[in-house]
BALOBA-1460 file (C-alpha; in Angstrom, 3 decimals):
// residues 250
<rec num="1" residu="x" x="-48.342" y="-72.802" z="93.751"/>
<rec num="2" residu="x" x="-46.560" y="-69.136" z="94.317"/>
<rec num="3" residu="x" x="-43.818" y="-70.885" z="92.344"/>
<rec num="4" residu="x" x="-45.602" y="-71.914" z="89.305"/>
<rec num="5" residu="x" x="-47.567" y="-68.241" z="89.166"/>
<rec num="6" residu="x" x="-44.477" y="-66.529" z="89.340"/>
<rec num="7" residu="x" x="-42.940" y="-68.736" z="86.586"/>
<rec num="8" residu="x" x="-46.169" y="-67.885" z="84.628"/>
<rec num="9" residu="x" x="-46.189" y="-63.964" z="85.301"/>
<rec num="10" residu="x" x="-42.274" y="-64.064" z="83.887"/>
<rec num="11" residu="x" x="-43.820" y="-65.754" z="80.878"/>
<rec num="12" residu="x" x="-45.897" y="-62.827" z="80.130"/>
<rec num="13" residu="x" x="-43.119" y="-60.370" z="80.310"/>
<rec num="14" residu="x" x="-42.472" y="-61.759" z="76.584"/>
<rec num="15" residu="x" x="-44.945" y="-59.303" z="74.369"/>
<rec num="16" residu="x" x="-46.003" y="-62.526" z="72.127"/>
<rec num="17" residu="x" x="-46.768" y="-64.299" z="75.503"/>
<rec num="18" residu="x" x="-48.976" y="-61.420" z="76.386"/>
<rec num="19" residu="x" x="-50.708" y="-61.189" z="73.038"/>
<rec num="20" residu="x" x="-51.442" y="-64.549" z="72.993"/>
<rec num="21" residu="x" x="-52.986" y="-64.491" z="76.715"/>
<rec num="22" residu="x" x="-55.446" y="-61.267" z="75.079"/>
<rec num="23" residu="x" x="-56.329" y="-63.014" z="72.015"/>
<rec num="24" residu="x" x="-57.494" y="-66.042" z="73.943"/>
<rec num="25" residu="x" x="-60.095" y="-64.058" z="76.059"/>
<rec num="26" residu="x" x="-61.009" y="-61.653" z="73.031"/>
<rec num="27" residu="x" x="-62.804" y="-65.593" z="72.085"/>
<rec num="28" residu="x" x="-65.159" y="-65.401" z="74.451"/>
<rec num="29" residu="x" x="-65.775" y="-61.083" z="74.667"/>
<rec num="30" residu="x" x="-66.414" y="-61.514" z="70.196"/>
<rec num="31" residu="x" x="-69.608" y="-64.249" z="70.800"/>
<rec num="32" residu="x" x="-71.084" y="-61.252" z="73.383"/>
<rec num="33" residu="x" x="-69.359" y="-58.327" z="72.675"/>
<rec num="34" residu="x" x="-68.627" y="-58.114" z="69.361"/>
<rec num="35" residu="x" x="-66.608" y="-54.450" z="69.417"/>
<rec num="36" residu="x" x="-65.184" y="-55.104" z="72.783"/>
<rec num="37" residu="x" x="-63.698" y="-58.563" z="71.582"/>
<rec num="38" residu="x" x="-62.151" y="-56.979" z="68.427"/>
<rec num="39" residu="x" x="-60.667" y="-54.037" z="70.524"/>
<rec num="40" residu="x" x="-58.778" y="-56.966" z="72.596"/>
<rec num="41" residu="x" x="-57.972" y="-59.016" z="69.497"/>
<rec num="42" residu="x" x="-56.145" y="-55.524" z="68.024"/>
<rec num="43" residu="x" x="-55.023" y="-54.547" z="71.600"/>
<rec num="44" residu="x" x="-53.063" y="-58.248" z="71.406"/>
<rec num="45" residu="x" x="-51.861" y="-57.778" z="67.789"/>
<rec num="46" residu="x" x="-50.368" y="-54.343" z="68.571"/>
<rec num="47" residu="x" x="-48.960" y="-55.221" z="71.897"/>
<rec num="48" residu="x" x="-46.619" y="-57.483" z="69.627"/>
<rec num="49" residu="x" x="-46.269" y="-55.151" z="67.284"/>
<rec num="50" residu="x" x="-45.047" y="-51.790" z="68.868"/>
<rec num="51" residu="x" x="-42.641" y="-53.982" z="71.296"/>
<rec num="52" residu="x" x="-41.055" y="-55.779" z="67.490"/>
<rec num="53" residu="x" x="-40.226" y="-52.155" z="66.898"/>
<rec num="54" residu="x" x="-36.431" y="-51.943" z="67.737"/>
<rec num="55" residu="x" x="-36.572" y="-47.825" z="68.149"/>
<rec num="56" residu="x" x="-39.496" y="-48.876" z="70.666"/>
<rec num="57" residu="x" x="-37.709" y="-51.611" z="72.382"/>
<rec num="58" residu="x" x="-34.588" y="-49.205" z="72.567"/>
<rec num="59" residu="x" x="-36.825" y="-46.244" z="74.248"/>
<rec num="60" residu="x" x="-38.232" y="-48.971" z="76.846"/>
<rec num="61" residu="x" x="-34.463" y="-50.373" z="77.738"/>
<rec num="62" residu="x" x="-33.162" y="-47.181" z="77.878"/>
<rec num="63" residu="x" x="-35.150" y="-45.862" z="80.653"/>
<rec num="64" residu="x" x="-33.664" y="-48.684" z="82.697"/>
<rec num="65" residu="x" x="-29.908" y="-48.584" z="80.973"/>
<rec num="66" residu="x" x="-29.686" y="-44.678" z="81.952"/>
<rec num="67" residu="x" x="-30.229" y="-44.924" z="85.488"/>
<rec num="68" residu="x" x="-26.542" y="-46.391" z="85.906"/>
<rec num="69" residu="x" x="-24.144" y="-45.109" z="83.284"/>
<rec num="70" residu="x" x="-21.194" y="-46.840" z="82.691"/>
<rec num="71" residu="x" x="-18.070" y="-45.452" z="84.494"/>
<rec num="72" residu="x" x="-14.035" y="-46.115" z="83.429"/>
<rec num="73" residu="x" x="-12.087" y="-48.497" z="85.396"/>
<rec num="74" residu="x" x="-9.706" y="-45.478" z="86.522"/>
<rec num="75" residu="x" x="-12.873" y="-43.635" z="88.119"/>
<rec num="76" residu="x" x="-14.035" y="-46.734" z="89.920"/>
<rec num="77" residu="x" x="-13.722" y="-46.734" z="93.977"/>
<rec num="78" residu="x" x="-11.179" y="-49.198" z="95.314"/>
<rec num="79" residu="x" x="-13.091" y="-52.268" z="96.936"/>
<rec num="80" residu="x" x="-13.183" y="-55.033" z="98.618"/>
<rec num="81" residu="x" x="-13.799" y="-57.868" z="95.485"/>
<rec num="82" residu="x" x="-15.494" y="-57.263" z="92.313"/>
<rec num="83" residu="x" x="-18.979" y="-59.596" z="91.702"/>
<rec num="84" residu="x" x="-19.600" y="-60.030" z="88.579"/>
<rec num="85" residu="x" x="-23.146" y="-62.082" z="87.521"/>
<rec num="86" residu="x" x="-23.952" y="-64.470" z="84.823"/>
<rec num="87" residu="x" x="-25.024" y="-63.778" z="82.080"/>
<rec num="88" residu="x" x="-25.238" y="-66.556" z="79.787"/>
<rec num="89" residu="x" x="-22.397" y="-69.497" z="79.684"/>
<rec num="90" residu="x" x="-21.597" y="-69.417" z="75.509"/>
<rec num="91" residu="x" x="-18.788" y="-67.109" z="75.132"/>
<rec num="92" residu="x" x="-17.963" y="-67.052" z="71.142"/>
<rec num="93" residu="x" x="-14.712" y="-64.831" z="71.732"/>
<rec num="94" residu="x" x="-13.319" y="-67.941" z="73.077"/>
<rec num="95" residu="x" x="-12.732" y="-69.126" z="69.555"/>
<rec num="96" residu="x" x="-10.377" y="-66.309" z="68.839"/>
<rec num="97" residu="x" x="-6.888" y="-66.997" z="68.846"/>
<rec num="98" residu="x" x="-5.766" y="-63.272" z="70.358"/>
<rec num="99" residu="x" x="-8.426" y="-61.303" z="72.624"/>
<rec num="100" residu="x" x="-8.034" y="-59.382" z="75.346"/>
<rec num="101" residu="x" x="-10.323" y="-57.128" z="77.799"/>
<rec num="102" residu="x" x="-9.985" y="-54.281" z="76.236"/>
<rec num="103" residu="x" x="-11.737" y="-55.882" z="72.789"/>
<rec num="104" residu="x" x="-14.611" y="-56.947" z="74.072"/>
<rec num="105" residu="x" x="-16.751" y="-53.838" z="75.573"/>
<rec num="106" residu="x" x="-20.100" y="-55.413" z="76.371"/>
<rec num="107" residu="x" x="-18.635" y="-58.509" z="78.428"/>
<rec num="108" residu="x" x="-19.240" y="-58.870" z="81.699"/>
<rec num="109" residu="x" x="-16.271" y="-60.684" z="82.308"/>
<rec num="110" residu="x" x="-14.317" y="-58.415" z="80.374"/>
<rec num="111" residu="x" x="-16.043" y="-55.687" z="82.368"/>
<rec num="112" residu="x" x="-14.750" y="-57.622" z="85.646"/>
<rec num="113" residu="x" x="-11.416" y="-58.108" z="84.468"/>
<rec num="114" residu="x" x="-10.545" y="-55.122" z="83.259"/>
<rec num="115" residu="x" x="-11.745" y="-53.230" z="86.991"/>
<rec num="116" residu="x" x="-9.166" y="-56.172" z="88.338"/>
<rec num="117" residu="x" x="-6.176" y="-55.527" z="85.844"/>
<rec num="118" residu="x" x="-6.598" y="-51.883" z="86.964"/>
<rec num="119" residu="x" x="-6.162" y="-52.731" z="90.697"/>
<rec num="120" residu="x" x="-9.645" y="-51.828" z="91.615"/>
<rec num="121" residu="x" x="-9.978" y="-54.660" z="93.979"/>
<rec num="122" residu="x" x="-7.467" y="-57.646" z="94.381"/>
<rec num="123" residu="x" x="-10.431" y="-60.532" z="93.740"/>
<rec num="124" residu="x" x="-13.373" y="-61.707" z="91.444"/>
<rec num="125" residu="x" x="-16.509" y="-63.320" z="92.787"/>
<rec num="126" residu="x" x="-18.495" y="-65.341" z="89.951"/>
<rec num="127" residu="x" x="-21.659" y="-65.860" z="90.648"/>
<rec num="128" residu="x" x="-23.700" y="-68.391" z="88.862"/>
<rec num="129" residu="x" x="-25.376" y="-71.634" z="89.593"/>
<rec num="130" residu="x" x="-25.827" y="-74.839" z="87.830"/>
<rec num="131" residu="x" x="-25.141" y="-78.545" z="88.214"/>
<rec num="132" residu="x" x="-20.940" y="-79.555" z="89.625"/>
<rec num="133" residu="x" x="-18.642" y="-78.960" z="87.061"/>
<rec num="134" residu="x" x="-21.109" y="-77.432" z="84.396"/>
<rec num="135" residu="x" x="-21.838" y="-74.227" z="86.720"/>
<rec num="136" residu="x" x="-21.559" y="-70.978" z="85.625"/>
<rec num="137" residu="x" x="-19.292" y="-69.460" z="87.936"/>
<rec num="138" residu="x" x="-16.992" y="-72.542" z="86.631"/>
<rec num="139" residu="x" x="-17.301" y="-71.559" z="82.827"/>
<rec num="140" residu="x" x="-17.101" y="-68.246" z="83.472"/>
<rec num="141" residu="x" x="-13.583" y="-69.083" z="85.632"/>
<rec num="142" residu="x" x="-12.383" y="-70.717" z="82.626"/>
<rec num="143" residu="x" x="-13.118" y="-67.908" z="80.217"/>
<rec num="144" residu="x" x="-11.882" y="-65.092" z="82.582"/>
<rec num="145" residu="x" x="-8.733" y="-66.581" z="82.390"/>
<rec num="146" residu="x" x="-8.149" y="-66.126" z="79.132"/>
<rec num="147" residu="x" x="-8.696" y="-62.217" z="79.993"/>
<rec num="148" residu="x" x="-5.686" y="-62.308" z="82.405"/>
<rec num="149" residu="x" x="-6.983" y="-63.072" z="85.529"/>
<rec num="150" residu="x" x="-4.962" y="-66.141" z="87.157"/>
<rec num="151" residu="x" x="-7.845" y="-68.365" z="89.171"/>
<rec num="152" residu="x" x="-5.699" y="-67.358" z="92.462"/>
<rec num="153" residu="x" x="-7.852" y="-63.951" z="92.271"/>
<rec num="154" residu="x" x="-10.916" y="-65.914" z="91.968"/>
<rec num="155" residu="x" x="-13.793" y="-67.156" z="94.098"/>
<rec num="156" residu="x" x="-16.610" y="-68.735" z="92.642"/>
<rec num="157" residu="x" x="-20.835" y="-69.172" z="94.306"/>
<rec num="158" residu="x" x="-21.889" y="-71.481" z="92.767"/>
<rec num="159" residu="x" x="-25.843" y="-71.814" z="93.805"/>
<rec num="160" residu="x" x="-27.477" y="-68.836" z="92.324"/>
<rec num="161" residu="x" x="-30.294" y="-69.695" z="90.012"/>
<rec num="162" residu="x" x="-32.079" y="-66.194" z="89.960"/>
<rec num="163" residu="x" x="-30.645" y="-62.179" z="91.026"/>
<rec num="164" residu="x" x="-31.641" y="-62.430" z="94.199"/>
<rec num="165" residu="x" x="-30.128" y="-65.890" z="94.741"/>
<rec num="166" residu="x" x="-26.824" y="-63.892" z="93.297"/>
<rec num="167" residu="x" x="-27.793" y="-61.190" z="95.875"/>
<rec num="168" residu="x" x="-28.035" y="-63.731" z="99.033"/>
<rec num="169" residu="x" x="-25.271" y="-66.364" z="98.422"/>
<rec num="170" residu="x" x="-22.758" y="-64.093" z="97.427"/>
<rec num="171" residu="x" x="-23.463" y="-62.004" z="100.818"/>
<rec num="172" residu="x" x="-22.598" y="-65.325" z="102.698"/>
<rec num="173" residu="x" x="-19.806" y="-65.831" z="100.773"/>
<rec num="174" residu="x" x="-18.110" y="-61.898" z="101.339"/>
<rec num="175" residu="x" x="-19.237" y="-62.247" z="105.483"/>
<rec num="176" residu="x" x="-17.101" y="-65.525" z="105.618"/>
<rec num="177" residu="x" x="-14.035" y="-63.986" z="103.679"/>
<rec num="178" residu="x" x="-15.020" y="-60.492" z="105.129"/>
<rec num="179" residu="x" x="-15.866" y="-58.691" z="101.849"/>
<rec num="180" residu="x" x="-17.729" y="-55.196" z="102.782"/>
<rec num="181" residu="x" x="-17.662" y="-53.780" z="99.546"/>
<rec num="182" residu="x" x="-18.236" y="-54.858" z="96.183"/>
<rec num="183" residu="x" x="-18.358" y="-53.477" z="92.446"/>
<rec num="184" residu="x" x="-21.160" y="-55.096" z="91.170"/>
<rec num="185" residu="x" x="-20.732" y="-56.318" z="87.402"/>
<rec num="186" residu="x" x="-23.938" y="-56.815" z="85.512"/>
<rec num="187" residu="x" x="-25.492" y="-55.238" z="82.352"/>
<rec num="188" residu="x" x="-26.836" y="-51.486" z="82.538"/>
<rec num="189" residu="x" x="-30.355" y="-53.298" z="81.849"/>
<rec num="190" residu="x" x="-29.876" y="-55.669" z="84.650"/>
<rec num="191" residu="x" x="-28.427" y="-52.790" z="86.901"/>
<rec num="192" residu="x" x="-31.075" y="-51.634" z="88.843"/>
<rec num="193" residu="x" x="-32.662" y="-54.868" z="89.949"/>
<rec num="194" residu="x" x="-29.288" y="-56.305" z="90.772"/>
<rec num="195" residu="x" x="-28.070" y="-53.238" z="92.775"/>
<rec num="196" residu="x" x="-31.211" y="-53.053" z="94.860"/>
<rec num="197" residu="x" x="-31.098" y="-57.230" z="95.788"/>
<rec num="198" residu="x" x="-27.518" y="-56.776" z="96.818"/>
<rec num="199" residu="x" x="-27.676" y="-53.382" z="99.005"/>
<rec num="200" residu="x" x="-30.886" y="-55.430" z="100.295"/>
<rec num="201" residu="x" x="-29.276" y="-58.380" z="101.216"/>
<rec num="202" residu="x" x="-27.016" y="-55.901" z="103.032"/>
<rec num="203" residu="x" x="-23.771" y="-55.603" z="100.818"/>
<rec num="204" residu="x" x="-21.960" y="-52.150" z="99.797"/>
<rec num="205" residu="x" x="-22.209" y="-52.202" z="95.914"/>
<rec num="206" residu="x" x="-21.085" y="-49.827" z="93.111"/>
<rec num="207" residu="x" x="-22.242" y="-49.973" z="89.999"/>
<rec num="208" residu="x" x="-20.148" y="-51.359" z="87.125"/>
<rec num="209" residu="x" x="-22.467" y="-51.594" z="83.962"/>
<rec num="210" residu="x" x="-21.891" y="-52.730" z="80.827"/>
<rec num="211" residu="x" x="-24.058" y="-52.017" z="77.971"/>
<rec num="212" residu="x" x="-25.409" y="-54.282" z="75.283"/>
<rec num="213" residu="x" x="-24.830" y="-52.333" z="72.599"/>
<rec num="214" residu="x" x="-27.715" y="-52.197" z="69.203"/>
<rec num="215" residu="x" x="-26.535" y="-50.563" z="66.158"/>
<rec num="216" residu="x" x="-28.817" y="-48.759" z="64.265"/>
<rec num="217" residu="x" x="-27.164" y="-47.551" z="60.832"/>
<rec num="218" residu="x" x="-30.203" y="-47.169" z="58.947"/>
<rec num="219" residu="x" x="-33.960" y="-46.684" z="58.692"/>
<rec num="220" residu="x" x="-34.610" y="-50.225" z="58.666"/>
<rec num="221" residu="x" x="-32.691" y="-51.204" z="61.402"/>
<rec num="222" residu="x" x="-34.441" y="-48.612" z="63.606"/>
<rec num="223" residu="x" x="-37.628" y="-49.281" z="62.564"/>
<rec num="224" residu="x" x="-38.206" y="-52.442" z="60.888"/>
<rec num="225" residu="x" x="-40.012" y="-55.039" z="63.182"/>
<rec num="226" residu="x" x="-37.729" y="-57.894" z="64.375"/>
<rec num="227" residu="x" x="-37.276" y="-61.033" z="66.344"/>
<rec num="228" residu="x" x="-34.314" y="-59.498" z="67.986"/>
<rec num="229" residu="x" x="-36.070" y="-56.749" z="69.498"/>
<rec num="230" residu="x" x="-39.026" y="-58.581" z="70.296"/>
<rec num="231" residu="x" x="-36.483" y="-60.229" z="72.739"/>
<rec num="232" residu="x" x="-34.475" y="-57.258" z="73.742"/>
<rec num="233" residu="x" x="-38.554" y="-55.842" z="74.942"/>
<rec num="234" residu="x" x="-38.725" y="-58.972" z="76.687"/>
<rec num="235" residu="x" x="-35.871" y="-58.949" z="78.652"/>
<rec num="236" residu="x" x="-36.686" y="-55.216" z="79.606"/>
<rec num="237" residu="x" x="-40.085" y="-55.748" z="80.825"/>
<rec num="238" residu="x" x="-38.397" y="-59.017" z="82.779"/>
<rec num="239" residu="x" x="-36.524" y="-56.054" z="84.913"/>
<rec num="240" residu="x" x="-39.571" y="-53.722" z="84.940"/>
<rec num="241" residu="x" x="-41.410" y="-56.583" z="86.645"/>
<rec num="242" residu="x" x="-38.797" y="-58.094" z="88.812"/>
<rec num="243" residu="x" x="-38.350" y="-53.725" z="90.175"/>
<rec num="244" residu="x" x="-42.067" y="-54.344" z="90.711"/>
<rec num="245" residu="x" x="-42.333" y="-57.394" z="92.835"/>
<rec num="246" residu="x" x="-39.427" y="-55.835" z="94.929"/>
<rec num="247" residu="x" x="-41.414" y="-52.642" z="95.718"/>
<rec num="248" residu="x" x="-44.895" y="-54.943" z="96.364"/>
<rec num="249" residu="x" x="-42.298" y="-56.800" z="98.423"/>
<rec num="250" residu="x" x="-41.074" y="-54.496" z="100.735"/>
């Protein structure tokens, strides 16, 4: 049951999820309340609307993306490994027949290799779940490679479906090889949520984000409503709501 509702209250951190919810019980307010159901029908409409906005989705991602700036390698504190999370297992620099680290600033793994090349700490956890040999941590071994890190440096946890699952299994997995201090790779929207599951679950991180760059050349592209940053509002309030369950939490 808590399962299913919290599945459900991640599907209304999409905006069109939300609008949809509001139109459907603006129905019912219209046959008694004729003003108060239009108010919700245009309440729904122009929840959609503003968050389609990509100047409005940047302002809402930015308030999370600014509370951990990203640092250079040479500034970064030595540790004990560097964790860096999934993100997403299709990595279309793959294709390319020369690419290095240094090419690719708003990888992860690019992120985590380049801290490693530059003798920050002398291993990688990946942490990502999924089914044997398809896991995440696996694909993202296999790609990481191609950045220059040999799979001797590498340990993988494999069982994470969600942050906190990142958070718990990868504590395990520094006690048993007596890791007390990490820098934590994840995106600078992710950041916050991540750093607070893995200093809860009782491991020493620094913050290593990486942004996910949007550029905006022109008036359109900052303020013509798109798909794209209907998404990029989603995945913001995502964090917003996970930071929220966490304080409710305890």
């Amino acid at each position: 049951m808590m399962a299913s509702l919290s599945k459900f209250a991640v599907s209304l951190t999409y905006p069109p999820a939300l609008s949809l919810c509001l139109a459907l019980l603006a129905i019912p307010v219209l046959l008694r309340h004729r003003r108060a159901g239009v108010a919700l029908m245009l309440a729904a409409a122009g929840w959609s609307a503003l968050w389609s906005v990509p100047l409005a989705s940047d302002w809402l991602r930015g308030r999370l993306e600014e509370r951990y700036p990203v640092v250079e390698e040479a500034a970064l504190p030595r540790a004990d490994a560097i964790v860096v999370l999934g993100g997403g297992s299709h990595y279309g620099w793959l294709r390319r027949s020369n690419v290095s680290a240094e090419d690719l600033e708003s990888s992860r793994l690019a992120a985590g290799a380049r801290a490693w090349l530059a003798g920050r700490a002398p291993r990688i956890i990946l942490s990502g779940g999924g089914d044997g040999a398809s896991s995440e941590a696996r694909t993202m071994a296999r790609a990481i490679s191609r950045l220059g890190v040999p799979s001797s440096a590498l340990m993988l946890e494999e069982r994470s479906r969600n942050t906190r699952d990142n958070a718990r299994y990868t504590a395990a997995l520094a006690q048993r090889h007596r890791v007390r201090s990490v820098l934590l790779v994840t995106s600078s929207l992710h950041m916050p949520r991540a750093i607070a599951e893995f200093r809860a679950a009782g491991i020493d991180a620094v913050a290593v984000s990486v942004l996910e760059r949007a550029t905006r050349s022109n008036w359109r592209e900052r303020w013509l409503p798109s798909h794209s940053a209907l998404w990029r509002s989603g995945r913001a309030f995502k964090e917003y709501g996970g930071l929220l369950m966490m304080r409710l939490h305890g």
